[in-house]
gemmi code that builds the backbone of each chain (N, CA, C; Angstrom):
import gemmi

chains = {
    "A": [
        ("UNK", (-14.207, 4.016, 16.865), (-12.965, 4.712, 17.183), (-12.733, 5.835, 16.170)),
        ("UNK", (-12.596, 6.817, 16.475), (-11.636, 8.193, 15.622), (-12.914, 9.716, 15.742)),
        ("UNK", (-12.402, 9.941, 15.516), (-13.567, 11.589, 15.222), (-14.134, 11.667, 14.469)),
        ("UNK", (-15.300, 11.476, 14.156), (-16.593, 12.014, 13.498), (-16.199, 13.034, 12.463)),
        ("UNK", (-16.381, 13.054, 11.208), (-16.381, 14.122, 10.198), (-17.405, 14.314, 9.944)),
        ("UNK", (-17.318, 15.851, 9.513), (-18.813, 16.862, 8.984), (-19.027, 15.846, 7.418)),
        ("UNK", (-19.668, 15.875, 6.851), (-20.019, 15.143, 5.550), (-20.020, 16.794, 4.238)),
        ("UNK", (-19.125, 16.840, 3.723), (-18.793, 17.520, 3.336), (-18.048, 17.390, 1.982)),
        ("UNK", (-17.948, 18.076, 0.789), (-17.802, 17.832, -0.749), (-16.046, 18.265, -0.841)),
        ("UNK", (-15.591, 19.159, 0.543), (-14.248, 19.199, 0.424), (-13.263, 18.365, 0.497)),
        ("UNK", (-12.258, 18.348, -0.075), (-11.129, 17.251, 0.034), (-9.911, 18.253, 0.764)),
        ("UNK", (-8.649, 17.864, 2.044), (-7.891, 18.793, 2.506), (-6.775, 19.083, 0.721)),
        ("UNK", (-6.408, 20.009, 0.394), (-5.680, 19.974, -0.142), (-4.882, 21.110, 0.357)),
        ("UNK", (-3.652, 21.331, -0.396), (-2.656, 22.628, 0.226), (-2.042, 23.062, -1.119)),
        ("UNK", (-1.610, 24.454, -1.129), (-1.196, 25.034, -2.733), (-2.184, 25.069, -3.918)),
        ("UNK", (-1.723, 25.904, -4.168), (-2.871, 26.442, -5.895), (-3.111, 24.995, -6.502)),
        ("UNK", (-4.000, 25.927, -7.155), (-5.165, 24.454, -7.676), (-4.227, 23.872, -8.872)),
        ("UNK", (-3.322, 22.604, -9.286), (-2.645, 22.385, -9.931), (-1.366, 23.016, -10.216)),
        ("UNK", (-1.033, 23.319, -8.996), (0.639, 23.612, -8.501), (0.846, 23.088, -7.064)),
        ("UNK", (2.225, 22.304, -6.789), (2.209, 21.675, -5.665), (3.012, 23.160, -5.187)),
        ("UNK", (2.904, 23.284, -4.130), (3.408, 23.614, -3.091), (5.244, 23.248, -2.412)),
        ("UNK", (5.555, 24.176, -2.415), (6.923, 23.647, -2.373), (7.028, 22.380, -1.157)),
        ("UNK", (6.339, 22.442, 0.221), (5.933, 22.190, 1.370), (5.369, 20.625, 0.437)),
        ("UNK", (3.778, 20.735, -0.229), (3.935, 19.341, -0.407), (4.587, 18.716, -1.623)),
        ("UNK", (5.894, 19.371, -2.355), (6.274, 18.700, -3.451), (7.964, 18.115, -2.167)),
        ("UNK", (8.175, 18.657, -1.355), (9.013, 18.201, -0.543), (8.244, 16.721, 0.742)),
        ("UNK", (7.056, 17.261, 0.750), (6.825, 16.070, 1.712), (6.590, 14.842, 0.974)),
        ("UNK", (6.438, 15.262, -0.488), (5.888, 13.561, -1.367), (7.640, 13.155, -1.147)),
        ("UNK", (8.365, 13.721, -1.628), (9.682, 13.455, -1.716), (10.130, 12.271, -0.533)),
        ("UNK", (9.584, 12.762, 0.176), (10.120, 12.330, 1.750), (9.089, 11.228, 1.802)),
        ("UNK", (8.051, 10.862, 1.368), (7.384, 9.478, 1.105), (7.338, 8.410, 0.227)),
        ("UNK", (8.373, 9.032, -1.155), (8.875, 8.107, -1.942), (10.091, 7.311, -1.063)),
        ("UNK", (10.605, 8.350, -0.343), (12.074, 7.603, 0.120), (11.491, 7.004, 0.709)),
        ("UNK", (10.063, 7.056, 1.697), (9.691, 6.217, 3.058), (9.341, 5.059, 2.205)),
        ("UNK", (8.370, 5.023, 0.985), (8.309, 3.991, 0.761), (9.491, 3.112, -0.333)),
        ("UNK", (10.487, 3.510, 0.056), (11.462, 2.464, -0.402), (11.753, 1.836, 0.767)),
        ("UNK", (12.462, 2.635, 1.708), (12.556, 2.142, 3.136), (11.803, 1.466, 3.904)),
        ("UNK", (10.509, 1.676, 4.010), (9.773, 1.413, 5.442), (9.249, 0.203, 5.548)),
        ("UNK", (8.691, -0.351, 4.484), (7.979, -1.905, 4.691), (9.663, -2.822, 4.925)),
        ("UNK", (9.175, -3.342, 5.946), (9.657, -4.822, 6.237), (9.000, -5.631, 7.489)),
        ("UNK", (9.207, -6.569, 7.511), (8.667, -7.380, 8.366), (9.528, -7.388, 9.781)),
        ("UNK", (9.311, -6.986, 10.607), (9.728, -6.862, 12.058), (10.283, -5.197, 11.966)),
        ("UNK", (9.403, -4.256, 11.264), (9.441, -3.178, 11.787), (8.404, -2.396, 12.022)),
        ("UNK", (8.112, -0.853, 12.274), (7.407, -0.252, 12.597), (6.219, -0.476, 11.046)),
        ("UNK", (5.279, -0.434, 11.404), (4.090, 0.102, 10.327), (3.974, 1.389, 10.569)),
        ("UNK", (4.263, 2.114, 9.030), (3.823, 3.509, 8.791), (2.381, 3.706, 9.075)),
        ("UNK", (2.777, 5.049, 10.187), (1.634, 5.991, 10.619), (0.928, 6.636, 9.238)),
        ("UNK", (-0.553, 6.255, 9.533), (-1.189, 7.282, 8.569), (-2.578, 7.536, 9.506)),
        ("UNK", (-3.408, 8.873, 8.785), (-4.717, 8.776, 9.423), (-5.565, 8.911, 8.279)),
        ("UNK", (-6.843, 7.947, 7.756), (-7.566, 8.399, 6.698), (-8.587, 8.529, 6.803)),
        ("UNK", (-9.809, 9.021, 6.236), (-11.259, 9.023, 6.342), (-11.604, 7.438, 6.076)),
        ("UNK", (-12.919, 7.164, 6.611), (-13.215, 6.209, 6.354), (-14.473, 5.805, 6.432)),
        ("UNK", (-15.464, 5.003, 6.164), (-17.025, 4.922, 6.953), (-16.814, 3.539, 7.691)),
        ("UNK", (-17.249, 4.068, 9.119), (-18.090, 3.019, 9.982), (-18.745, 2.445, 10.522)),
        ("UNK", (-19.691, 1.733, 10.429), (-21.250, 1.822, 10.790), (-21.978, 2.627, 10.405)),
        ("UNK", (-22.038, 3.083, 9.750), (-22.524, 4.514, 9.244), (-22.377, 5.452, 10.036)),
        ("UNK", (-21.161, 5.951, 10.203), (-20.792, 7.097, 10.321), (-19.405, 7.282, 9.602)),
        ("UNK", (-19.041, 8.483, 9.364), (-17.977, 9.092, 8.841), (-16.768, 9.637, 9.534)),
        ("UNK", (-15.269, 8.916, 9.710), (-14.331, 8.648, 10.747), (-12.953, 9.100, 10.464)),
        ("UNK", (-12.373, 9.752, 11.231), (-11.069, 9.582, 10.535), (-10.499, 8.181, 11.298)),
        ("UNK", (-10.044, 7.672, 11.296), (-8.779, 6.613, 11.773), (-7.688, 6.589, 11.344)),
        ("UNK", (-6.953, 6.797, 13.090), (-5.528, 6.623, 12.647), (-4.632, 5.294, 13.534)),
        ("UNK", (-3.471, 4.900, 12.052), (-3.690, 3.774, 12.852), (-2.645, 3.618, 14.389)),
        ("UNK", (-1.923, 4.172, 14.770), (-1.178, 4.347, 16.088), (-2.359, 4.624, 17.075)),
        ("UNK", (-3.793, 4.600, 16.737), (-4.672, 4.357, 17.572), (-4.857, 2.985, 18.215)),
        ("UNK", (-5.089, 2.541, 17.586), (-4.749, 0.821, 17.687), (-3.455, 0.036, 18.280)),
        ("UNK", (-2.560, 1.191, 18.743), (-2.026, 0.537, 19.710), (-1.763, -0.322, 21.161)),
        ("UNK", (-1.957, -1.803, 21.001), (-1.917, -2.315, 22.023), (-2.940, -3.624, 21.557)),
        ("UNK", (-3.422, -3.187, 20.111), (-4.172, -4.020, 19.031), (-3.601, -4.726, 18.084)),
        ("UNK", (-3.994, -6.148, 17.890), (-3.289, -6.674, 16.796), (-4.473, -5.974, 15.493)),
        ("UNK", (-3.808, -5.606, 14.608), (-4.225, -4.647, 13.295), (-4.186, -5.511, 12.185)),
        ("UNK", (-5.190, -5.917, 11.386), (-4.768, -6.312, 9.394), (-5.546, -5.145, 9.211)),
        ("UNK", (-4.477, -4.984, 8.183), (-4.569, -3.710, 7.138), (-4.635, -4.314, 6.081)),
        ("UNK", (-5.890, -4.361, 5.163), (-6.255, -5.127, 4.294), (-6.690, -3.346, 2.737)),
        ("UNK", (-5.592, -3.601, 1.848), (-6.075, -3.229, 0.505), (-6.793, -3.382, -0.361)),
        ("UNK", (-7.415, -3.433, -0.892), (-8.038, -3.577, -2.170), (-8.305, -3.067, -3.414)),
        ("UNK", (-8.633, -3.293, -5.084), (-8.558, -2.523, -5.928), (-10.117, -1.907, -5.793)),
        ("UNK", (-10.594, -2.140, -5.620), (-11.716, -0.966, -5.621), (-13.428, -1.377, -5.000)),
        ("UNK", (-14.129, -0.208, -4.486), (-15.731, -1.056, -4.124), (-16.434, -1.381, -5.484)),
        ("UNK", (-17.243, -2.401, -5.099), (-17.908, -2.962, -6.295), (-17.331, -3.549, -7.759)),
        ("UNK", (-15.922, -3.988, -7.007), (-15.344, -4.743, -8.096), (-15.113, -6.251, -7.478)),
        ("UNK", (-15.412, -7.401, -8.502), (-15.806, -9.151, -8.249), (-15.232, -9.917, -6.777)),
        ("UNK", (-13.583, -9.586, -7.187), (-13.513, -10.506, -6.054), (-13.424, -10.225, -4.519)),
    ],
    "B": [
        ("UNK", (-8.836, -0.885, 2.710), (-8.781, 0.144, 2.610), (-8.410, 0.309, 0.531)),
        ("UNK", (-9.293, 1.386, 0.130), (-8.834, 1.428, -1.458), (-8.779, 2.802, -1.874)),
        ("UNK", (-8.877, 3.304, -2.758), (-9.125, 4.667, -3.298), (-10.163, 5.641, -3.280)),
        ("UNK", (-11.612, 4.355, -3.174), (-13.102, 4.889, -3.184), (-13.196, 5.811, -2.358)),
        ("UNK", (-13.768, 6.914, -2.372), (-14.185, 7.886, -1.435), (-14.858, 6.826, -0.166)),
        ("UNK", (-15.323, 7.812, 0.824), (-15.976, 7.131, 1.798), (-17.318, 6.977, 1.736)),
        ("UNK", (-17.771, 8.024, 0.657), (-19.225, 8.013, 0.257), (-19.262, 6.548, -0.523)),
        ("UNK", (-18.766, 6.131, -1.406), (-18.608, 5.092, -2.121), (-18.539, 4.078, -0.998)),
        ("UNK", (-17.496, 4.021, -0.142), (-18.131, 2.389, 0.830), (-19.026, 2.626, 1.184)),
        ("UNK", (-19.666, 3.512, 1.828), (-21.322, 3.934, 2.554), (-22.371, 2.777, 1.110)),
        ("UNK", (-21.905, 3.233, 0.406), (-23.034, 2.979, -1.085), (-22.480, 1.320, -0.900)),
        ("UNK", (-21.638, 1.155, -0.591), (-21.108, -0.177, -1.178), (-22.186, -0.947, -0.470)),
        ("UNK", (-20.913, -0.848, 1.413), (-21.660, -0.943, 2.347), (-23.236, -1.603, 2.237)),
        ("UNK", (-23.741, -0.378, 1.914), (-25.715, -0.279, 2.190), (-26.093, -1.577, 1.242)),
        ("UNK", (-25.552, -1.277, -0.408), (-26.239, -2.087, -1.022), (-26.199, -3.478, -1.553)),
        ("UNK", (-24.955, -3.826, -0.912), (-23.819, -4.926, -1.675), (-23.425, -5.433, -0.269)),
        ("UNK", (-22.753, -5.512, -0.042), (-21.685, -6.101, 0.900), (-22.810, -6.537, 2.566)),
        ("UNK", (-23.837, -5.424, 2.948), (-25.153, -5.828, 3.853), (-25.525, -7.094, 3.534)),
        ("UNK", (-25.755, -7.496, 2.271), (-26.464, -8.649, 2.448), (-25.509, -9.813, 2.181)),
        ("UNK", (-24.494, -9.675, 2.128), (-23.448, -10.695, 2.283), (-23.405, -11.197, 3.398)),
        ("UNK", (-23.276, -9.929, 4.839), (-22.774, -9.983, 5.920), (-23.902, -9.143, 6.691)),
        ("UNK", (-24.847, -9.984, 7.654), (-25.365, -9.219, 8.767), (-25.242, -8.017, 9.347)),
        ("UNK", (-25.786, -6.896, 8.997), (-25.381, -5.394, 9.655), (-24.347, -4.701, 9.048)),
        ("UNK", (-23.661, -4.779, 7.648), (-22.745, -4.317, 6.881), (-21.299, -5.136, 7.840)),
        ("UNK", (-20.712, -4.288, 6.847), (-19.114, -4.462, 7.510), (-18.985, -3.942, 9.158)),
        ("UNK", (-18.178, -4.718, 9.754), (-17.938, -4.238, 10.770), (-16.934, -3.127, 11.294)),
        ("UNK", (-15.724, -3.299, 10.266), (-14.669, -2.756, 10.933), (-14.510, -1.508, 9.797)),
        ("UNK", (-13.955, -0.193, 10.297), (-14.027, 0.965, 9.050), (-12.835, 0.637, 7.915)),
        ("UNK", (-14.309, 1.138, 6.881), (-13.605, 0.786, 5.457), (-12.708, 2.327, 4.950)),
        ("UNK", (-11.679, 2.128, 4.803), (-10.602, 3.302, 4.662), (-10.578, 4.212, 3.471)),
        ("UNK", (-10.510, 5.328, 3.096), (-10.408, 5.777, 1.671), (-8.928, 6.110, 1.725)),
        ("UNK", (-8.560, 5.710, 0.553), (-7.109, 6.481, 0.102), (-7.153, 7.022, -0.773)),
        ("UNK", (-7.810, 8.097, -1.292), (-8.005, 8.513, -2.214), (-6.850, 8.784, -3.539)),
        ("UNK", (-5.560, 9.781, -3.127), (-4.655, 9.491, -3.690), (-3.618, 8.775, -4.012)),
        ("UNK", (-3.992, 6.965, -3.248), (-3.320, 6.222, -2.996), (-1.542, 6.788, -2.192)),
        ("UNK", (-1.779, 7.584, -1.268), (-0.690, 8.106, -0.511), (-0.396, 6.823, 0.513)),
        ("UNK", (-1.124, 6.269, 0.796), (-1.207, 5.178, 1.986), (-0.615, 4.292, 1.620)),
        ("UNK", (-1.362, 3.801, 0.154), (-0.848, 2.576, -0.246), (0.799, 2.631, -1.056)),
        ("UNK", (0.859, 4.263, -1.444), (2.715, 4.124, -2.024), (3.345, 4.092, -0.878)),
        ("UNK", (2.826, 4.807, 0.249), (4.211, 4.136, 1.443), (4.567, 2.729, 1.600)),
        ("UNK", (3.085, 1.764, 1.730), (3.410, 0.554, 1.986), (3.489, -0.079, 0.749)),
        ("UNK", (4.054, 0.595, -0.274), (4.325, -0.131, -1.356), (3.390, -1.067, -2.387)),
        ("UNK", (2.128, -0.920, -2.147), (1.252, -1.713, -3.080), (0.056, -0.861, -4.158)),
        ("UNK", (1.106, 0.352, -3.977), (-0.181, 1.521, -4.958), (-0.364, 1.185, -6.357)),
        ("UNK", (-0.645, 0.476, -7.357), (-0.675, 0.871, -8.699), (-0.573, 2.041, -9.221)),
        ("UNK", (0.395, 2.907, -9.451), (0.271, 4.363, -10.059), (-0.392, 4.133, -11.477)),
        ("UNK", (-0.027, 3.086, -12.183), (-0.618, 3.360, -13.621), (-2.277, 2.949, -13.480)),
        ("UNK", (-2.742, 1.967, -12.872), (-3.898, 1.723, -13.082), (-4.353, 2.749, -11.999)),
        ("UNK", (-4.045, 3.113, -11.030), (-4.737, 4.196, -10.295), (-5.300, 3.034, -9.044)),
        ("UNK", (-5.087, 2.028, -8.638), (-5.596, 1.222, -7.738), (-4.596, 0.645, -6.952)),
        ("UNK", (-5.218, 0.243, -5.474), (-4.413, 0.140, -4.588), (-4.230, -1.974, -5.030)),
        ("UNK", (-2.944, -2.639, -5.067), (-3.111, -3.791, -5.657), (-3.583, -4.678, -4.102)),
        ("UNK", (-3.899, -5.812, -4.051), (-4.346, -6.818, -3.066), (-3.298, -6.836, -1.613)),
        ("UNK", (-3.218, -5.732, -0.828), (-1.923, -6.193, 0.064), (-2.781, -5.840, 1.676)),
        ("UNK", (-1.749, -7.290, 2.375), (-2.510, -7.634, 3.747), (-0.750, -7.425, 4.722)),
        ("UNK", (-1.885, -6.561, 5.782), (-0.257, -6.635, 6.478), (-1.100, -6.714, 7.810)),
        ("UNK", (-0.130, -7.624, 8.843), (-0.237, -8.286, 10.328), (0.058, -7.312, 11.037)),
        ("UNK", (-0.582, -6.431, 11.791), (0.717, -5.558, 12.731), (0.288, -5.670, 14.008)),
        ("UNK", (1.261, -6.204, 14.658), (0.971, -6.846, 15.991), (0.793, -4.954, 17.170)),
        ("UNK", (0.812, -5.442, 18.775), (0.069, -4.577, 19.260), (1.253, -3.312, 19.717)),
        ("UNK", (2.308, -3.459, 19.173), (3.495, -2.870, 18.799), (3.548, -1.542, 17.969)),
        ("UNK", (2.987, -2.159, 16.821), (3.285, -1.365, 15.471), (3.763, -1.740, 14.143)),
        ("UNK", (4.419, -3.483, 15.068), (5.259, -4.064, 14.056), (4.692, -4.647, 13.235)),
        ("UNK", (5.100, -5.034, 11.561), (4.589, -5.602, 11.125), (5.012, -6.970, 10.824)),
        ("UNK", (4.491, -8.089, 11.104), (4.882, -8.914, 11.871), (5.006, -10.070, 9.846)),
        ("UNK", (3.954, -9.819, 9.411), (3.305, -10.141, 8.039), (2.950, -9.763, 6.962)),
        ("UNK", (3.499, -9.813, 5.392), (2.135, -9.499, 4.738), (2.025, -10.144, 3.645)),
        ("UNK", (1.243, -10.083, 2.745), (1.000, -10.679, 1.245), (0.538, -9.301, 0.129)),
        ("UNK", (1.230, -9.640, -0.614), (0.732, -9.381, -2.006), (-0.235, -9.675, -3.037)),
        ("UNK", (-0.617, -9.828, -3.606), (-1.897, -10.285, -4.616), (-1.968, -9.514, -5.812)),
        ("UNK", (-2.045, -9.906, -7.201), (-2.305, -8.953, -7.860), (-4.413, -8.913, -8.093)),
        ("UNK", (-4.684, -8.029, -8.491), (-6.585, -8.336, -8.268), (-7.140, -9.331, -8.439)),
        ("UNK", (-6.865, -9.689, -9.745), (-8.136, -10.959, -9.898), (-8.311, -12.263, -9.085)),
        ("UNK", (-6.956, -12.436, -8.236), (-6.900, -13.439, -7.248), (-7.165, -12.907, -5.669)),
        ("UNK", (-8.387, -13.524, -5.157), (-8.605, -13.345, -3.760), (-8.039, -14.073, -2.659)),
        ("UNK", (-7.768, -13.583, -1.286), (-7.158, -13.968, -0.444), (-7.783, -15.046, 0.422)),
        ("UNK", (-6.907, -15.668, 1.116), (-7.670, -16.808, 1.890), (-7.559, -16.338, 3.939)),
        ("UNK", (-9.064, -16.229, 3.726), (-8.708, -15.216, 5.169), (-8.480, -16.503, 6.009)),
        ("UNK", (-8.606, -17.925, 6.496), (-8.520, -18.647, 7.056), (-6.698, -18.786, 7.167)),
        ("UNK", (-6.544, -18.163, 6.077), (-4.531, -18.549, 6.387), (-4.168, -17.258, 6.786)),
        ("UNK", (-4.922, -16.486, 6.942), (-4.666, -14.966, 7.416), (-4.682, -15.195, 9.175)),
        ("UNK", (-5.651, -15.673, 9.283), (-6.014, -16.221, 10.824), (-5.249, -17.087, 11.634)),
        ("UNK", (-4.687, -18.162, 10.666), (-3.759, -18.793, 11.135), (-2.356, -17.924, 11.184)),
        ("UNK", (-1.968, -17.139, 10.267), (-0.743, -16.743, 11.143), (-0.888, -15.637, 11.899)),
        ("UNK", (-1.890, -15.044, 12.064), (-2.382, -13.892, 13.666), (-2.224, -14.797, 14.883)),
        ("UNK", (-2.899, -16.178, 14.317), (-3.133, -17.207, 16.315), (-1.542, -17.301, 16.049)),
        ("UNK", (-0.737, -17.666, 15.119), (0.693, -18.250, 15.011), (1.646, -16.860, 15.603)),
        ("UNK", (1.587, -15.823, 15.480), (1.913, -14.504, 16.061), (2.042, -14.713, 16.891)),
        ("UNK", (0.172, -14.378, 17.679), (-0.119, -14.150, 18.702), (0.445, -15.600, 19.488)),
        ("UNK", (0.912, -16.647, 19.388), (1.374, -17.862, 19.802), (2.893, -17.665, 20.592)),
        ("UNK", (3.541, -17.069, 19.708), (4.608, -16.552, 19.791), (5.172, -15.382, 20.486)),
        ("UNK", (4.448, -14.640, 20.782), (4.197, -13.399, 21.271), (4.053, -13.519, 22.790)),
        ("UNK", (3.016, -14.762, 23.022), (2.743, -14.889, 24.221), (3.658, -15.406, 25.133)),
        ("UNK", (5.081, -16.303, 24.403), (5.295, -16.944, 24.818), (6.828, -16.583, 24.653)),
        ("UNK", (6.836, -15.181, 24.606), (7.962, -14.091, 24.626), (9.183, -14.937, 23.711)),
        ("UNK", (8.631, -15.363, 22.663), (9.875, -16.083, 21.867), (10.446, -17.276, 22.145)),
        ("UNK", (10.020, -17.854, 23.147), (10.493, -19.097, 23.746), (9.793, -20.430, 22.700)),
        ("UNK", (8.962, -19.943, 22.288), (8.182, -20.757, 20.842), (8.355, -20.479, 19.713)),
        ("UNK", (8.218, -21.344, 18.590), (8.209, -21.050, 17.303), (7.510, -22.044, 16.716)),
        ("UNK", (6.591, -21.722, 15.718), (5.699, -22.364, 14.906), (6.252, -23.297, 13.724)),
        ("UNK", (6.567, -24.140, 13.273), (6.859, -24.616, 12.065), (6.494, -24.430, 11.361)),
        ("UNK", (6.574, -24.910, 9.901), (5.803, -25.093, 8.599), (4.471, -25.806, 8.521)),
        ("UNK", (3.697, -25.404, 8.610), (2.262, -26.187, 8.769), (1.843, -25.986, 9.756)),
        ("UNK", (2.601, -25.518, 10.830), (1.253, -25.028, 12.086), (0.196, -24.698, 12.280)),
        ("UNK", (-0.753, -25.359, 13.028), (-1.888, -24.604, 12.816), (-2.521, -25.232, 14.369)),
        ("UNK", (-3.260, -24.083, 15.335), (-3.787, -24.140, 16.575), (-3.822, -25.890, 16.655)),
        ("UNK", (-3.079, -26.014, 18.207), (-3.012, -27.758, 18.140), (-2.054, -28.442, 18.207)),
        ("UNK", (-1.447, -28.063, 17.023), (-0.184, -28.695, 16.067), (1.005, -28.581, 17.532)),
        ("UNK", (2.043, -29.140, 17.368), (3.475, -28.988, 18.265), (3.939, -27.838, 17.743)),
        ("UNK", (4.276, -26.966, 18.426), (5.747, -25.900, 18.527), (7.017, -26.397, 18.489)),
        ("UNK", (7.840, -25.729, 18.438), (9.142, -26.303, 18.361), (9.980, -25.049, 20.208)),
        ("UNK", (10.928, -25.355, 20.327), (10.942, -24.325, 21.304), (12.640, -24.052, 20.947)),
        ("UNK", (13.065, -23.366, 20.523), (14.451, -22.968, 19.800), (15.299, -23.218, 20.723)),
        ("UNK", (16.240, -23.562, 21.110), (17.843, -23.582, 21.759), (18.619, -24.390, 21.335)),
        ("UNK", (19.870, -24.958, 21.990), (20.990, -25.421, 21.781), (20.956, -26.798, 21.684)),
        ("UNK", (19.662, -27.715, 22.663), (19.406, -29.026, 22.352), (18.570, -29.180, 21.169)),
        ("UNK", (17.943, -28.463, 20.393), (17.134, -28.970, 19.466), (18.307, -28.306, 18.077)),
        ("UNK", (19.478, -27.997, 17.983), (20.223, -27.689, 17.045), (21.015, -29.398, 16.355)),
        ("UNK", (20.235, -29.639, 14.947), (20.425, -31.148, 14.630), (19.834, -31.989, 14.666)),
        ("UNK", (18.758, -31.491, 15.142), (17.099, -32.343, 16.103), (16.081, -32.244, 15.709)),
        ("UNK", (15.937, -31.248, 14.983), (14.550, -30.668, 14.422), (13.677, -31.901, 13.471)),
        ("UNK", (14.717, -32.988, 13.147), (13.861, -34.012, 12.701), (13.280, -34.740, 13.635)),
        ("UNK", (13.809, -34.851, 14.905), (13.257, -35.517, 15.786), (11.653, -34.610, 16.019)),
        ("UNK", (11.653, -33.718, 16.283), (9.975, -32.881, 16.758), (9.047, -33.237, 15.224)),
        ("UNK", (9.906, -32.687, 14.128), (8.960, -32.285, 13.218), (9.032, -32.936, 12.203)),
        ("UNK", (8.039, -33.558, 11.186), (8.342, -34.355, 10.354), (7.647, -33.970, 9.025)),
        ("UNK", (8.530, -34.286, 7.711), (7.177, -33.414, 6.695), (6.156, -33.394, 5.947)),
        ("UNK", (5.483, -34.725, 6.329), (3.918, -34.499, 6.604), (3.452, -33.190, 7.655)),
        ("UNK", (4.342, -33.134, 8.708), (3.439, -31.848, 9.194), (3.339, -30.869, 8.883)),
        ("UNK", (3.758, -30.468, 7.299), (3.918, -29.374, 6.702), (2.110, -29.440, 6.008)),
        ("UNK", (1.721, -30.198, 5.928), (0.120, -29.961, 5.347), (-0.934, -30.394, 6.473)),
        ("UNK", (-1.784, -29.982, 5.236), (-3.315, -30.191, 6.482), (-3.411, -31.667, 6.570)),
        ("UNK", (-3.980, -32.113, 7.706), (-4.610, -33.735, 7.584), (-5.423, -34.041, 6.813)),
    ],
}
model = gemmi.Model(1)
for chain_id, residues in chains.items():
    chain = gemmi.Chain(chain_id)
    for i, (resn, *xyz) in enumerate(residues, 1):
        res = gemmi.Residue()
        res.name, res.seqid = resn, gemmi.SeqId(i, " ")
        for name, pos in zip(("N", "CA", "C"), xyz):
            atom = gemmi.Atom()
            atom.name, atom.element = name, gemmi.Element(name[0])
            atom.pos, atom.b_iso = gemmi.Position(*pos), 0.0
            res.add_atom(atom)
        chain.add_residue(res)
    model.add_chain(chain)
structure = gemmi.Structure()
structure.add_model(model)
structure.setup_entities()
């Protein structure tokens, strides 16, 4: 599931190289508040879309794709760490 | 889903985690690179720079029905992860007219909520059935 990405050394960023952008120093703003707000249990799960690998290939997924899917969204601290 | 680039699960993937599991991982492993993902849902570490242990249920809705916390060095028990997806999905099916108790697990009795079981609940459920056999 998701679109295929070129394999590529770029990352999206927006605004000068170590200056935010008024655009994204206002949208973090608006995701601190989301994440005070948004987690609870019997509500919506925040929309995101991220890169990812699958099978070997390179994906974006987003997750309002998966609608009509039961979803775990599983975190972790990092690859190639013990547990 | 963690911070690692996606090149990094590819590497993981190939060299580690393959021979754990037949044919690598199945399902796509996520990058968050700036942990943006994980400060919405609240489990980003800003100081250590890592996303901490968090599992969330989200049924075919959107909702999130579940989740857990963890800090790293303790791993999760996917068998109780499973049990409350069938315990969800139990519930779900059965448009609320069910509810799972404490200890449920595929098998076990439901309880079915209304006005005769208000005062009663000792009669269905007892608390031994709060553990495994």
């Amino acid at each position: 599931m998701g679109e295929e990405l070129d394999v590529s050394c770029a990352r999206p960023v927006s605004g000068a190289v170590g200056e935010d952008s008024p655009e994204t120093a206002e949208k973090e703003q608006q995701e601190e508040k989301e994440a005070k707000n948004m987690i609870m249990v019997g509500r919506k799960a925040p929309d995101f879309t991220a890169p990812a690998y699958h099978k070997c290939k390179f994906v974006n997924i987003t997750l309002s794709d998966y609608a009509g899917k039961w979803v775990v969204l599983c975190f972790y601290p990092g690859d190639f760490t013990f547990v | 889903m963690s911070v690692d680039s996606m090149f990094v699960h590819k590497m993981w993937d190939e060299t580690e985690l393959s021979k754990m599991v037949d044919g690598g991982i199945p399902f796509p492993m996520l990058s968050d690179g700036a942990g943006r993902v994980g400060t919405i849902y609240g489990i980003y570490d800003a100081d250590a720079g890592v996303e901490t242990r968090g599992r969330f249920i989200i049924d075919p809705d959107g909702i999130i029905q579940g989740y857990e916390v963890l800090t790293p060095p303790v791993g999760r028990n996917v068998a109780e992860s499973l049990r409350q997806i069938q315990a969800f999905q139990l519930v779900r099916a059965s448009k609320g007219t069910e509810a799972t108790p404490s200890g449920w697990k595929p098998g076990k009795p439901t309880l079915k909520p209304g006005i005769d079981l208000v005062g009663k609940v000792y009669t269905e459920w007892k608390t031994d059935m709060a553990f495994d056999d």
